[in-house]
C-alpha positions as CSV (number, residue, x, y, z in Angstrom):
1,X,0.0,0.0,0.0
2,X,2.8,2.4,1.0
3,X,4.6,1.9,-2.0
4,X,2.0,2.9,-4.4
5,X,1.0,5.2,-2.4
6,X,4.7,7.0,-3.2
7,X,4.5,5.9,-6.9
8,X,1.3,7.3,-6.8
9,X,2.8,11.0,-5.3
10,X,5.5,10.9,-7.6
11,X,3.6,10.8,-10.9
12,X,1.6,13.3,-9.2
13,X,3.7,15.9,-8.8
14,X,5.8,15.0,-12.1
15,X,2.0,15.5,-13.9
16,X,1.9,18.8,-12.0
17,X,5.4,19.9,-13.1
18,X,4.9,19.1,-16.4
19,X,1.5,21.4,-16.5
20,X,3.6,24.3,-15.1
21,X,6.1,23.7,-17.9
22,X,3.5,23.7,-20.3
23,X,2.1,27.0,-19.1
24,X,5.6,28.7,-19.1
25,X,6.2,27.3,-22.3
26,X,3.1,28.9,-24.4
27,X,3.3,31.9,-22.4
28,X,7.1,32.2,-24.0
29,X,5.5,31.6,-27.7
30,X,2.6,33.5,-27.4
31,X,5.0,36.6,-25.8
32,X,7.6,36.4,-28.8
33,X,7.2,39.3,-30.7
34,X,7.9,39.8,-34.8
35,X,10.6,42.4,-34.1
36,X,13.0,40.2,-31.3
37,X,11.7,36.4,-33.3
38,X,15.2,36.7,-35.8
39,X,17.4,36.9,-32.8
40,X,16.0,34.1,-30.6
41,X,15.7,31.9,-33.9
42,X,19.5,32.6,-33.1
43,X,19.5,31.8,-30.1
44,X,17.8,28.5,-30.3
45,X,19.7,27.4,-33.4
46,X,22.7,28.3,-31.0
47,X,21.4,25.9,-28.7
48,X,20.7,23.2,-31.0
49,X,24.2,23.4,-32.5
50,X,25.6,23.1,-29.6
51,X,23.5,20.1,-28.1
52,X,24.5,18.1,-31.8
53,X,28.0,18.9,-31.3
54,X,27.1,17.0,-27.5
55,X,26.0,14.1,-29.8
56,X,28.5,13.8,-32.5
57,X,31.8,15.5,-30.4
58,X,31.4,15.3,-26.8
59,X,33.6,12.3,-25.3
60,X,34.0,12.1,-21.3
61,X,37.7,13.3,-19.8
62,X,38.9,13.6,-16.5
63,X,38.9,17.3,-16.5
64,X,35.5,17.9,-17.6
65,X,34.3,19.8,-14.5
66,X,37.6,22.1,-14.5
67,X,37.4,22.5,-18.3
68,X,33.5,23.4,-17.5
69,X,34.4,26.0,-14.5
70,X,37.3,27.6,-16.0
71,X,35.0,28.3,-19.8
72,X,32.5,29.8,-17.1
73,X,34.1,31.7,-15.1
74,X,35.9,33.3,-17.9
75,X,32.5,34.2,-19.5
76,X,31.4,36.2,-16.1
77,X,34.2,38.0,-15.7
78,X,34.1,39.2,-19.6
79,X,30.7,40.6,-18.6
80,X,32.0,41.8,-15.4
81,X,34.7,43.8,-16.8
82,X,32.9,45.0,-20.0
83,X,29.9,46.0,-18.1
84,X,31.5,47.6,-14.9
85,X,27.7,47.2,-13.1
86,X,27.2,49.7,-10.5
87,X,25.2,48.9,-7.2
88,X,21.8,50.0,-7.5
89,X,18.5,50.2,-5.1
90,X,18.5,47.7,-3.1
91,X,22.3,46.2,-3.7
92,X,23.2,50.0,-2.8
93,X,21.7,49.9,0.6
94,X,23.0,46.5,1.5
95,X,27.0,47.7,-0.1
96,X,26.8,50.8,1.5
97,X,26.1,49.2,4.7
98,X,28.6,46.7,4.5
99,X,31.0,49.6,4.0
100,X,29.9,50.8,7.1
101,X,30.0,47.9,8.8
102,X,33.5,46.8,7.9
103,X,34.5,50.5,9.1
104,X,33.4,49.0,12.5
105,X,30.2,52.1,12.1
106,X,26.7,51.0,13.0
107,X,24.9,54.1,11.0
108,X,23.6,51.4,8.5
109,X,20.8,50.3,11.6
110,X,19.4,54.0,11.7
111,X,17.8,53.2,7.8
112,X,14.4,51.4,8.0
113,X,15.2,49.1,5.6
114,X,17.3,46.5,8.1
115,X,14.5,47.1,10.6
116,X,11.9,45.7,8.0
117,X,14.5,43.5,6.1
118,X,16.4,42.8,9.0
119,X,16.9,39.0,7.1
120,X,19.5,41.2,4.7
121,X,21.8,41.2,7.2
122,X,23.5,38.3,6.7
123,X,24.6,39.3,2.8
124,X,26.2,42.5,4.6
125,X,27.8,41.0,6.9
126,X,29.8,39.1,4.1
127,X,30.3,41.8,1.8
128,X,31.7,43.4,4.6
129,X,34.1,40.5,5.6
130,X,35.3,40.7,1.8
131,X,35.8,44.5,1.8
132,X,37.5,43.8,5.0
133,X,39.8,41.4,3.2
134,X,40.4,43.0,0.1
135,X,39.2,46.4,0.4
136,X,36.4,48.8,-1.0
137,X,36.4,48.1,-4.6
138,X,33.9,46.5,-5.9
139,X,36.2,44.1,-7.7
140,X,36.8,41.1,-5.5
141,X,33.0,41.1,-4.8
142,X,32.5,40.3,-8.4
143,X,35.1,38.5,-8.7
144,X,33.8,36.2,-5.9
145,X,30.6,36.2,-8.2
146,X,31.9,35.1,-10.9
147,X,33.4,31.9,-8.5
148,X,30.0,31.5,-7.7
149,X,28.2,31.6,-11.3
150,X,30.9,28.8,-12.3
151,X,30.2,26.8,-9.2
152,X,26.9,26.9,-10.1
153,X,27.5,25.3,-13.7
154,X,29.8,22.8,-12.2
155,X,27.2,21.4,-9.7
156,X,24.9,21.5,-12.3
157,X,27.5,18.7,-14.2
158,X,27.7,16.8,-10.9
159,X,24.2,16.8,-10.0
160,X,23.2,15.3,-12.9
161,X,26.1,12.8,-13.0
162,X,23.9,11.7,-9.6
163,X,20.6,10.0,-12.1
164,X,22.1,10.3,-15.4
165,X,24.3,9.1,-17.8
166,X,27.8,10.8,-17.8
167,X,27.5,12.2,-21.4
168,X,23.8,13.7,-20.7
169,X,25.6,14.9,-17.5
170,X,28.0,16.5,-19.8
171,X,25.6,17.9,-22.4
172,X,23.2,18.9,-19.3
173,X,26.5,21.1,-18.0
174,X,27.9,22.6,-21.6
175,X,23.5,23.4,-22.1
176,X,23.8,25.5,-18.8
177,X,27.2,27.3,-19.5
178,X,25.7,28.6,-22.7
179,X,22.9,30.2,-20.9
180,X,23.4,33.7,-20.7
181,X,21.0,35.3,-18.2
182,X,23.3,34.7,-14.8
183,X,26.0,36.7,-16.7
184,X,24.1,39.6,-17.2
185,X,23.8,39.8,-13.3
186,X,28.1,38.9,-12.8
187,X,29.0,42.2,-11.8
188,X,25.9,43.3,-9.6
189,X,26.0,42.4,-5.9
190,X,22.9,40.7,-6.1
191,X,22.7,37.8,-3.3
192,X,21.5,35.7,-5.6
193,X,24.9,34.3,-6.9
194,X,26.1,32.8,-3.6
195,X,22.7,31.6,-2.5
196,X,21.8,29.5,-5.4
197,X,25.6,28.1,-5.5
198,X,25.4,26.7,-1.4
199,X,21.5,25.7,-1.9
200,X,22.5,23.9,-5.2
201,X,25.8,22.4,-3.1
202,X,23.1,20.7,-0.8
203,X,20.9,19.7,-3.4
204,X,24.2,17.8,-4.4
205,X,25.0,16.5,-1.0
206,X,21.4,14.9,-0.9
207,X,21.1,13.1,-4.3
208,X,24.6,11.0,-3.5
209,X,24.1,7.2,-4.1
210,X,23.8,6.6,-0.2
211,X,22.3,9.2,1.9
212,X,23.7,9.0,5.4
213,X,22.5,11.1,8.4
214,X,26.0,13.1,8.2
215,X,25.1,14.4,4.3
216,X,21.3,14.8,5.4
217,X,22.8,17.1,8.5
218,X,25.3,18.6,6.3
219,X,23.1,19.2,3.8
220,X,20.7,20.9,6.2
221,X,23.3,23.0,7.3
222,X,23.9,24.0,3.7
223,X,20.7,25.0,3.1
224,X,20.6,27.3,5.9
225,X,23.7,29.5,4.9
226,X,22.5,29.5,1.5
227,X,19.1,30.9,3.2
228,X,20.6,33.4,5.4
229,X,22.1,35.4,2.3
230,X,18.2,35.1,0.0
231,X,15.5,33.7,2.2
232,X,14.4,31.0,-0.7
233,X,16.1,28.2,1.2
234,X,13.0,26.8,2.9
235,X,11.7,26.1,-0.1
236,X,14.3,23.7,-1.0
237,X,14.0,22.3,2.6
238,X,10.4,21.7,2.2
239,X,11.0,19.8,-1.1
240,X,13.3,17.6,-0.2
241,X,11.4,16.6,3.5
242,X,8.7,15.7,0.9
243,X,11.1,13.8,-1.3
244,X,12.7,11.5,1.7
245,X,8.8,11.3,2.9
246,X,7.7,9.9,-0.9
247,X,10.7,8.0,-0.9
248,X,10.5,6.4,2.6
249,X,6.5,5.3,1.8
250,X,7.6,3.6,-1.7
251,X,10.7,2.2,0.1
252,X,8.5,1.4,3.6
253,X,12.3,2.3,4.7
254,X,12.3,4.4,8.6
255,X,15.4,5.3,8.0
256,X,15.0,7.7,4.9
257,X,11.8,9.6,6.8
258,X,14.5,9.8,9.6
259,X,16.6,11.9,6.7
260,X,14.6,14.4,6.4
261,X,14.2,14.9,10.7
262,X,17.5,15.4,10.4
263,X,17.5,17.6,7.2
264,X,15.6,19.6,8.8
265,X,16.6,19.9,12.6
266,X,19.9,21.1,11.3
267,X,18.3,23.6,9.3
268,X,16.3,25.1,11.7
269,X,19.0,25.0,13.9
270,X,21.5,26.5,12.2
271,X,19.0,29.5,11.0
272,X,18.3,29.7,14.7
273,X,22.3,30.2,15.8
274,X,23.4,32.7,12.7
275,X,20.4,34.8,13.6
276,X,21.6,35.0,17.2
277,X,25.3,35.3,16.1
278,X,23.7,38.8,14.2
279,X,22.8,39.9,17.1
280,X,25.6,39.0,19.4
281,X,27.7,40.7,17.2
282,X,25.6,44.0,16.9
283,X,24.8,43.8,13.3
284,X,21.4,43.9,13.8
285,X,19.4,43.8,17.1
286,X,16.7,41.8,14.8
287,X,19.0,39.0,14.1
288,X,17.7,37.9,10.4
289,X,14.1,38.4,11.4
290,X,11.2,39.5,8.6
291,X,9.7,42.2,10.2
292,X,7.4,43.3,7.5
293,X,6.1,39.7,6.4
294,X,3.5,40.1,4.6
295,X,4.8,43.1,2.1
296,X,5.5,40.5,-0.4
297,X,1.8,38.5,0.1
298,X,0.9,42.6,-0.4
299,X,2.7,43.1,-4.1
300,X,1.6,39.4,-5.4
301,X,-1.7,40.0,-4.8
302,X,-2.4,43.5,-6.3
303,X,-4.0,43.0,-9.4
304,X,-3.5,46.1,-10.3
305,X,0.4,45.5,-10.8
306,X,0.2,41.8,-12.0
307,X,1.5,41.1,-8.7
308,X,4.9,43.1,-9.5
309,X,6.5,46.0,-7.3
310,X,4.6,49.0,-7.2
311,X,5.2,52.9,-5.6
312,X,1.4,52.8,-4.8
313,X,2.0,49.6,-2.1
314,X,5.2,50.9,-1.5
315,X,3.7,54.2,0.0
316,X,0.4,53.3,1.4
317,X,1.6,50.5,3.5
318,X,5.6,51.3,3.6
319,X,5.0,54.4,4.8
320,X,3.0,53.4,7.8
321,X,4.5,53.0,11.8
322,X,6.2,50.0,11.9
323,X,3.8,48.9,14.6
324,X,0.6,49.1,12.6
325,X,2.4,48.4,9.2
326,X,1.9,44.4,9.9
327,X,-1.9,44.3,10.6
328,X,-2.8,46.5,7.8
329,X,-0.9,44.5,5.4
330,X,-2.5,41.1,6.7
331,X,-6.1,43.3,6.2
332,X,-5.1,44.1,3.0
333,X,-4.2,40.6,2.4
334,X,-7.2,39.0,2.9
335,X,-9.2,41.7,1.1
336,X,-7.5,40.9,-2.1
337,X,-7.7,37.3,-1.8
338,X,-11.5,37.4,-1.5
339,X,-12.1,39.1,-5.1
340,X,-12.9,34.9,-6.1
341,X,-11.3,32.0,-8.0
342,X,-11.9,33.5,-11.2
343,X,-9.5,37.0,-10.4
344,X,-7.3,35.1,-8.4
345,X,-6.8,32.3,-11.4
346,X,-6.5,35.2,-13.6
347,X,-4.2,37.1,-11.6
348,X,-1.8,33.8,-11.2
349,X,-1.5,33.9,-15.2
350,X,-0.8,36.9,-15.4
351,X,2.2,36.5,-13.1
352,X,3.0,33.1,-14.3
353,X,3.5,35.4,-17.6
354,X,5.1,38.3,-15.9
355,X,8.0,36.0,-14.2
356,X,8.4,33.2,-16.9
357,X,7.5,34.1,-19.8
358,X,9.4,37.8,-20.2
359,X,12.5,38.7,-21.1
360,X,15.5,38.9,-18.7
361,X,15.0,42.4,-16.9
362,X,18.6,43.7,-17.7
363,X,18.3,46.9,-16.1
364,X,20.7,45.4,-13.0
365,X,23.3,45.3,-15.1
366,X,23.2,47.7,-17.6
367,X,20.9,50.4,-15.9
368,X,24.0,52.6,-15.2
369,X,25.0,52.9,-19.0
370,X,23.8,55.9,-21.3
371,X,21.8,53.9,-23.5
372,X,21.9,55.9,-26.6
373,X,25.6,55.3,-26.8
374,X,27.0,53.6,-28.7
375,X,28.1,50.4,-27.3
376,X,29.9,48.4,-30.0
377,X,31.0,50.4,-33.3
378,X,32.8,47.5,-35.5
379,X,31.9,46.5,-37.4
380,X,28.5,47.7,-36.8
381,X,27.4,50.9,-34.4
382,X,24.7,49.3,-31.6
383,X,23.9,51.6,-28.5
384,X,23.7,49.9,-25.3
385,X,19.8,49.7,-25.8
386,X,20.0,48.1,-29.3
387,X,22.9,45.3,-27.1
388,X,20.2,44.5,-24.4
389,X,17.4,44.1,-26.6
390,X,19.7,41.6,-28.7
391,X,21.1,39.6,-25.5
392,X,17.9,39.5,-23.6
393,X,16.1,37.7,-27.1
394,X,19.5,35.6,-27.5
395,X,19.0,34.7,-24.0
396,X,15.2,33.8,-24.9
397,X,16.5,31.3,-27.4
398,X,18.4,29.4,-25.2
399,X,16.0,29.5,-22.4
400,X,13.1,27.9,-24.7
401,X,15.1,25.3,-25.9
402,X,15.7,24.2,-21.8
403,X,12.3,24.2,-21.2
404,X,11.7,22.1,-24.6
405,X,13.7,20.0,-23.2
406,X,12.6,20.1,-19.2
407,X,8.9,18.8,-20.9
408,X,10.3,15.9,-22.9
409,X,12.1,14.8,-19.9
410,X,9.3,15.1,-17.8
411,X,7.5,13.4,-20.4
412,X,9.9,10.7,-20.4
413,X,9.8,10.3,-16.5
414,X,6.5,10.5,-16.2
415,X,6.1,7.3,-18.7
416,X,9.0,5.2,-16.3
417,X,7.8,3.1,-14.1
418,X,9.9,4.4,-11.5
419,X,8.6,7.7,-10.0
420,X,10.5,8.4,-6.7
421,X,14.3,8.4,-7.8
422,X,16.4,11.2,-7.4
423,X,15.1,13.1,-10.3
424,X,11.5,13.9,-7.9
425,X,13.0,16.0,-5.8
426,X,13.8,18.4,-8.9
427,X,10.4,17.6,-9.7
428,X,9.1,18.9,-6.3
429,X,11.4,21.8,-6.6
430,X,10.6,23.0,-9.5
431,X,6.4,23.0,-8.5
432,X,7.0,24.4,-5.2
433,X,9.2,27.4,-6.7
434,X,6.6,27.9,-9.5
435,X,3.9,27.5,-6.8
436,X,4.5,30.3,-4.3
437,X,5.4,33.0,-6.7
438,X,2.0,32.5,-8.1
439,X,1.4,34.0,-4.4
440,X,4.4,36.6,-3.4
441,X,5.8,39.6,-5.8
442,X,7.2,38.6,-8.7
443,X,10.1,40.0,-11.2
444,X,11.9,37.9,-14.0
445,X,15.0,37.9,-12.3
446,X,13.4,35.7,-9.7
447,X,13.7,32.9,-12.1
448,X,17.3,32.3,-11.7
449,X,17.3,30.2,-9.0
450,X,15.2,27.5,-10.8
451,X,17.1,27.3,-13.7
452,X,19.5,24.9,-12.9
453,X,16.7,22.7,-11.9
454,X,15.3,23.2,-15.3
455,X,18.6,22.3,-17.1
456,X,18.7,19.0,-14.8
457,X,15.3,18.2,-16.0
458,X,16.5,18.7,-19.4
459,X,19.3,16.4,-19.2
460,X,16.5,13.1,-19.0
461,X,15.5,14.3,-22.4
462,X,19.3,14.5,-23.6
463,X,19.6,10.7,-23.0
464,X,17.5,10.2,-26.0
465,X,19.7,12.0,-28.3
466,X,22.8,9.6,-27.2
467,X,23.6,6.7,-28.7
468,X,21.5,3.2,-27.6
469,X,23.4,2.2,-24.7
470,X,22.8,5.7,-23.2
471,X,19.2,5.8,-23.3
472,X,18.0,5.4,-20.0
473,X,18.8,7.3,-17.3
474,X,20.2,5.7,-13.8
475,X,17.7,6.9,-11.7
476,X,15.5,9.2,-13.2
């Protein structure tokens, strides 16, 4: 009974991502305009050519994941030094502060913002630790991106040498290092870069062949840090206590529910001691508190805005004492989830279309460039508007041919007998992800963390396109 009851879940949950993939996928067509369709034609064909050269070329060596990082990192820190991104909004606050903070000043705590975002703190506290080490310049932060961005692809290889093939692995890594959207963001200080490279480390730690109650611990503790610097962490945790919970009914196995107790004690735990080590330390009385909880429930819900940031939010609930702020919001919260299904399902495409199915939002990057000027002159003139209008449909290419790919796998996974192998708990990640920001404020740049999933997902479908021997994944 138990055990169909996880094969059951699993194809569940693989239907369900496969729906969500569907969505994102005609959103993306019906989105394409005339005017950007040449350049994401060039985008995919780039894609293609380089998923037959996989096929034909690609042959496994020793030094693939060195070869993979290196190629990688190189490509970050061309955009990083051609770009020279300035820190802007929110990445301004949080540098600005961490130069404070490495001065051994406190004036950072008189701004609001680490009142309400106290969580934030964490990120300045190790930007300040680099300036520390290496000084003001924005440089080594970057270059500590860039680290990160290659890290990223790396696991990416190794995650899906864990349930594939090593030539899909391969492909699966080579598909991800072409993907351009991360390296528009290499030289801003976004948080994004380190989080998604420690909560991708622990996704690694969990799929090994033997899951032990160290790596479940570790990879707990993992999951944590990665949360203190972008709280996106427990989502991650919450898939993969449902994944050792699907696993241990189709397995009738104690010992894998008994994973997840400890995935998640050490989690919590860990939260729970860096949020008290903030405060020990003085960089923030709040510790990594959300004292403003439900100004993102606020944004997602405004119909108004497609559930996107919005100055009217901003200033008629921002604006308010910080002691009345919360109730109002939860008011205001429950208001606009009452306009019915109908809205609400309407609303929820909307945003589905807003996060996944737009262009990269480039203005991180590039924001801080005059963008009438020219930007590349040989050996044709382009302005830096005409250069992200180019990358961001290039970028669109790419990013339809991986989720092409993430529904034939899923496809493929869905028709395997076989439904709670290590490939569900991309499954479960990739729904809960979509999930919640069909709830909370939305922007494209959001996406990033799930797109390494996506490429994962993508490698199943790669195993079709090796030779015979290859076909079937180990544990898909």
């Amino acid at each position: 009974m138990l055990n169909r009851l996880g094969t059951l879940s699993g194809r569940f949950c693989t239907l369900c991502a496969l729906c969500f993939c569907c969505v994102i996928f005609i959103q993306n067509l019906l989105r394409l305009s005339i005017g950007q369709l040449p350049a994401v034609l060039v985008g995919l064909l780039l894609g293609c050519l380089v998923l037959f050269a996989c096929k034909k070329l690609l042959r496994p060596f020793r030094g693939f994941a060195s070869a993979l990082f290196l190629a990688r990192f190189a490509l970050a820190l061309f955009f990083i030094l051609w770009l020279n991104s300035q820190p802007v909004q929110d990445f301004d606050t949080m540098y600005s502060a961490a130069l404070q903070l490495a001065r051994g000043s406190r004036e950072y705590l008189d701004n609001i913002y680490f009142f309400n975002w106290a969580y934030q703190s964490a990120f300045v506290a190790y930007e300040a630790l680099v300036i520390a080490l290496f000084g003001d310049s924005l440089l080594p932060l970057q270059l500590l991106n860039a680290v990160y961005l290659a890290g990223t692809n790396v696991l990416v290889y190794l995650t899906a040498k864990r349930f594939l093939p090593e030539k899909a692995a391969m492909t699966a890594g080579i598909l991800y290092a072409i993907y351009p959207a991360p390296l528009f963001l290499a030289g801003v200080l976004t948080n994004q870069h380190l989080s998604v490279f420690l909560l991708y480390s622990a996704l690694y730690l969990l799929l090994g062949k033997d899951l032990t109650p160290l790596r479940a611990l570790g990879a707990g503790t993992i999951m944590a840090l990665g949360n203190a610097m972008r709280p996106i962490g427990v989502i991650l945790m919450l898939a993969s206590l449902l994944w050792l919970l699907i696993r241990a009914a189709h397995r009738a196995d104690l010992r894998t529910a008994l994973h997840g107790i400890y995935v998640a004690v050490s989690y919590f735990a860990v939260g729970a001691a860096l949020s008290g080590l903030i405060i020990v330390t003085g960089i923030n009385p709040e510790g990594l508190s959300n004292n403003q909880p439900m100004w993102k429930f606020v944004v997602g819900l405004n119909q108004d805005s497609s559930g996107c940031w919005n100055r009217t939010d901003y200033e008629t609930y921002l604006s308010l004492p910080t002691d009345q702020a919360h109730e109002t919001m939860t008011e205001e919260v429950k208001n606009r989830l009452s306009v019915g299904p109908v809205a609400l399902a309407d609303l929820a495409l909307r945003k589905s279309a807003v996060m996944w199915a737009g262009n990269e939002d480039l203005y991180w990057g590039f924001g801080h460039l005059e963008q009438e000027v020219p930007a590349i002159t040989f050996p044709i003139t382009l302005s830096w508007n005409s250069i992200q209008l180019l990358l961001g449909s290039l970028d669109k290419g790419i990013y339809l041919l991986a989720f092409a790919l993430a529904l034939v796998g899923l496809l493929l996974r869905l028709r395997r007998p076989e439904q709670c192998g290590r490939s569900l708990l991309l499954v479960l990640l990739l729904c809960g992800y979509y999930a919640v920001h069909l709830i909370v404020e939305v922007q494209s740049r959001y996406r990033y963390f799930l797109m390494p999933c996506v490429f994962l997902l993508a490698g199943i479908a790669v195993t079709r396109l090796l030779p015979e021997k290859d076909h079937s994944p180990l544990d898909p």
